[in-house]
C-alpha positions, -999 to +999 in steps of 0.1 A: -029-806+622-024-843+624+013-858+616+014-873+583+042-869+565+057-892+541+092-902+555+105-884+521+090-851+523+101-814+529+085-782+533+091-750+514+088-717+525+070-691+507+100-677+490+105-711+478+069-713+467+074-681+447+106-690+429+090-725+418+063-709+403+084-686+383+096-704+352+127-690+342+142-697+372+168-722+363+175-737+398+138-739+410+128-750+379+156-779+379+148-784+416+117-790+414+121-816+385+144-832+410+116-833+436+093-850+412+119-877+398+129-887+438+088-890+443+096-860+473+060-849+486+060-811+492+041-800+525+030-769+519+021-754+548-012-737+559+005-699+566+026-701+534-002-713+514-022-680+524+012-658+522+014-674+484-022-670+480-017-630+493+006-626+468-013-637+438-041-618+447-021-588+455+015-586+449+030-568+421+042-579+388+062-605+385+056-620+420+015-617+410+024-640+381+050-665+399+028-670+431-002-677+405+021-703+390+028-719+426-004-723+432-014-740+402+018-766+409+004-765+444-030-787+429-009-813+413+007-842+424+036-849+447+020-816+470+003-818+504-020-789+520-023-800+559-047-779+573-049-762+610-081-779+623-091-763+650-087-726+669-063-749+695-042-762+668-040-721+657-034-709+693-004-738+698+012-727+658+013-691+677+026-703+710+054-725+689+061-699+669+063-674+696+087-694+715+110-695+684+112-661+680+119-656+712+150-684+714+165-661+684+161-689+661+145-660+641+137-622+645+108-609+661+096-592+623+099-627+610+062-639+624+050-657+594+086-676+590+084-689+625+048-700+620+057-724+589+085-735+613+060-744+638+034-757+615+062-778+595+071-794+629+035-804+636+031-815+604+059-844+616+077-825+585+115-830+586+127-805+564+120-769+562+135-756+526+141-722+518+166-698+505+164-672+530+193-662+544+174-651+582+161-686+582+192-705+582+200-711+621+217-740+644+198-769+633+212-790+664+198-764+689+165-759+671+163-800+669+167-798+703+143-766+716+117-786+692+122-819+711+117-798+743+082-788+733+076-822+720+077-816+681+088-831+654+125-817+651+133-799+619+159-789+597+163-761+581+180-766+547+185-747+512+175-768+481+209-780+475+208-795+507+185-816+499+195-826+464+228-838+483+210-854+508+185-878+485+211-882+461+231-902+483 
């Protein structure tokens, strides 16, 4: 995964994903116009692309419809797919990730989470956006672990976050 990211871009998690695609809900739906109008590119990530995509295919209804709905958003401007290029770049996201989860930054269940953390980092992605409570964690200390392993440091952050911080 090569480092690319626009200086003003996040990445969502796949709970994130989900709730954008569902269109009566009023805070995605006004978050998401927000990320448009500040020209915000949206890095989606490679394993919550395929957790979305999982979800369309197989969830039940109304997460079916919503992920459906993400994914459709998902081919449209202002959003970015990086892809994991090689079986390398996939055997460092599970290293990363399994370095995380072993620094507590988030549980052991939590696999998938601490892979979009990993892949957002090698994405050069400084913002991780969700509305998980598990993924909210000391953002100086993960800053920090990521530095270690030379990686993009990354904040995690809930949408209002970052309507605060690029309305400034």
């Amino acid at each position: 995964m090569k480092p690319a990211a626009p200086a003003r871009s996040l990445s969502p998690d796949t709970c994130l994903l989900v709730r954008l695609g569902d269109p009566a809900d009023e805070d995605a739906q006004l978050f998401l116009e927000f990320l448009r109008e500040k020209r915000i590119t949206v890095c989606v990530t490679p394993t919550a692309l395929a957790e979305t995509t999982h979800l369309a295919e197989t969830g039940d209804w109304p997460a079916r419809e919503h992920a459906d709905n993400a994914l459709s958003l998902m081919a449209g401007a202002g959003f970015v797919l990086p892809r994991l290029e090689t079986s390398a770049e996939e055997a460092r996201v599970e290293r990363i990730a399994a370095a995380l989860r072993a620094k507590g930054f988030l549980p052991e269940r939590e696999r998938h989470d601490a892979r979009i953390l990993a892949e957002t980092s090698l994405a050069g992605v400084r913002f991780l956006v969700t509305t998980d409570p598990h993924f909210m964690t000391d953002n100086q200390l993960l800053g920090l672990s990521l530095e270690a392993l030379k990686l993009t440091p990354v904040c995690v952050v809930a949408p209002g976050q970052v309507v605060r911080a690029f309305s400034r």
